[in-house]
Phi, psi and omega in degrees: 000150192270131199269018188295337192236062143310298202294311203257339170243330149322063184069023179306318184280354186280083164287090213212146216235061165263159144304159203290304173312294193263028182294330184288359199266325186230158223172166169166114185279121178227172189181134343273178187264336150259148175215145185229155175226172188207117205238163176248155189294129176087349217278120161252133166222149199268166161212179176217164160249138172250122153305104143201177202256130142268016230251180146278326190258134163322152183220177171213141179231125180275140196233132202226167181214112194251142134293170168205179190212148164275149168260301230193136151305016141253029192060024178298131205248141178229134193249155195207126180302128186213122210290300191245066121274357197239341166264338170266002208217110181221132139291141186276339176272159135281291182236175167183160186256145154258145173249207192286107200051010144328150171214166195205117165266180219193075167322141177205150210233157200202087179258132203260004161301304186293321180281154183306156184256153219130167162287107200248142185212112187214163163227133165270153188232119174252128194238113188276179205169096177304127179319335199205083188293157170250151195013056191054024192234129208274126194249156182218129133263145196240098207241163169184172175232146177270152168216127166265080194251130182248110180236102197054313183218126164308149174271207203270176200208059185256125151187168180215149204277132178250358170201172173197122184235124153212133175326131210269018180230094185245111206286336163274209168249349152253138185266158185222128192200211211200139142223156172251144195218172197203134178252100197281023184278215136305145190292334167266042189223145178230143164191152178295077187305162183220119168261160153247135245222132156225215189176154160211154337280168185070170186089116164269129199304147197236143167270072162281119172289136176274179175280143165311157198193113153304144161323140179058046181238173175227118177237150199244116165273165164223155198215118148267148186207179191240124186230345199065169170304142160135203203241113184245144159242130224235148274165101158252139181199153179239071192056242171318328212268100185234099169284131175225213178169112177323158149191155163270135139288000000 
């Protein structure tokens, strides 16, 4: 499974600065936590988040829109004010209120006249703020969706697999392992490399999308594939670029 998103999926965006006593107390819920596009010259296109509170206390909610970047080979992310990702990516709201289990979906817009052409990497973010702080101490939780956007020509989508590890004793008929890929484009271009996973003898080749993966970054996925019993040699591979690795089954 791609470990982007232990980080990016888990709750990623869920950032949040309560006391320790009232955390169980204030929340905010989003879906989906990725949203990926694909624009045409010119292309406005809509999307939505569904917004929701489980909490007991009413809340107001703020709606804010960052780029980001990877940082680190482990897909650690940095968010950043960027002028026209923040004029093509409009939320339809600014602020709106929730109450107590309320939900809300949340229209949101993708102009692809405005956005840079290329690959765009954004969050849009809802940042909350209980209607009735308790005992004057203001609680904020930060919640978001990543948006993975290609507007009209892709950036470049160079990269190569630099290891594959799997235990050479594998007790099933799916093997389970690791590969690492490396994205050799410019440091400002991102994109998911899609590898393809085989095996000799037998075995039919499989396509897997990968962790989003910056220029000069390095990212490690796990993978599963299906070989049947016997003695395989298992195969990652990105256009030319390929690791491979004995195992028994």
């Amino acid at each position: 499974r791609p470990r982007l998103l232990t980080f990016l999926l888990a709750g990623i965006m869920s950032l949040s600065f309560i006391p320790a006593e009232s955390a169980a107390a204030l929340g905010l819920k989003v879906a989906p936590l990725q949203y990926k596009a694909v624009l045409k010259e010119n292309e406005v296109q809509q999307g939505f988040i569904d917004v929701s509170n489980p909490s007991t206390q009413a809340v107001s909610v703020r709606t804010s829109v960052q780029a980001f970047r990877q940082i680190d080979d482990d897909g650690g992310l940095q968010f950043y004010d960027e002028g026209l990702v923040q004029a093509g990516i409009k939320p339809e709201l600014e602020t709106f209120e929730l109450g107590p289990r309320q939900a809300l979906r949340m229209y949101f817009s993708i102009d692809g006249r405005t956005l840079p052409e290329g690959d765009a990497y954004a969050a849009i973010f809802f940042t909350t703020e209980p209607t009735q702080p308790r005992n004057g101490v203001g609680q904020l939780v930060r919640v978001g969706t990543l948006l993975s956007i290609v507007n009209r020509t892709p950036g470049s989508r160079k990269a190569e697999v630099t290891a594959i590890s799997l235990p050479l004793l594998q007790l099933s008929g799916t093997v389970e392992g690791t590969y690492g890929i490396k994205n050799t484009g410019p440091k400002d271009t991102g994109f998911y490399p899609t590898v393809r996973v085989s095996s000799w003898p037998g075995g039919k080749p499989r396509d897997i999308e990968g962790s989003l993966v910056f220029g000069g970054r390095e990212r490690t996925n796990d993978f599963k594939y299906d070989t049947g019993l016997g003695i395989h040699l298992v195969e990652i591979g990105y256009g030319a670029s390929k690791k491979s690795q004995w195992v028994i089954v």
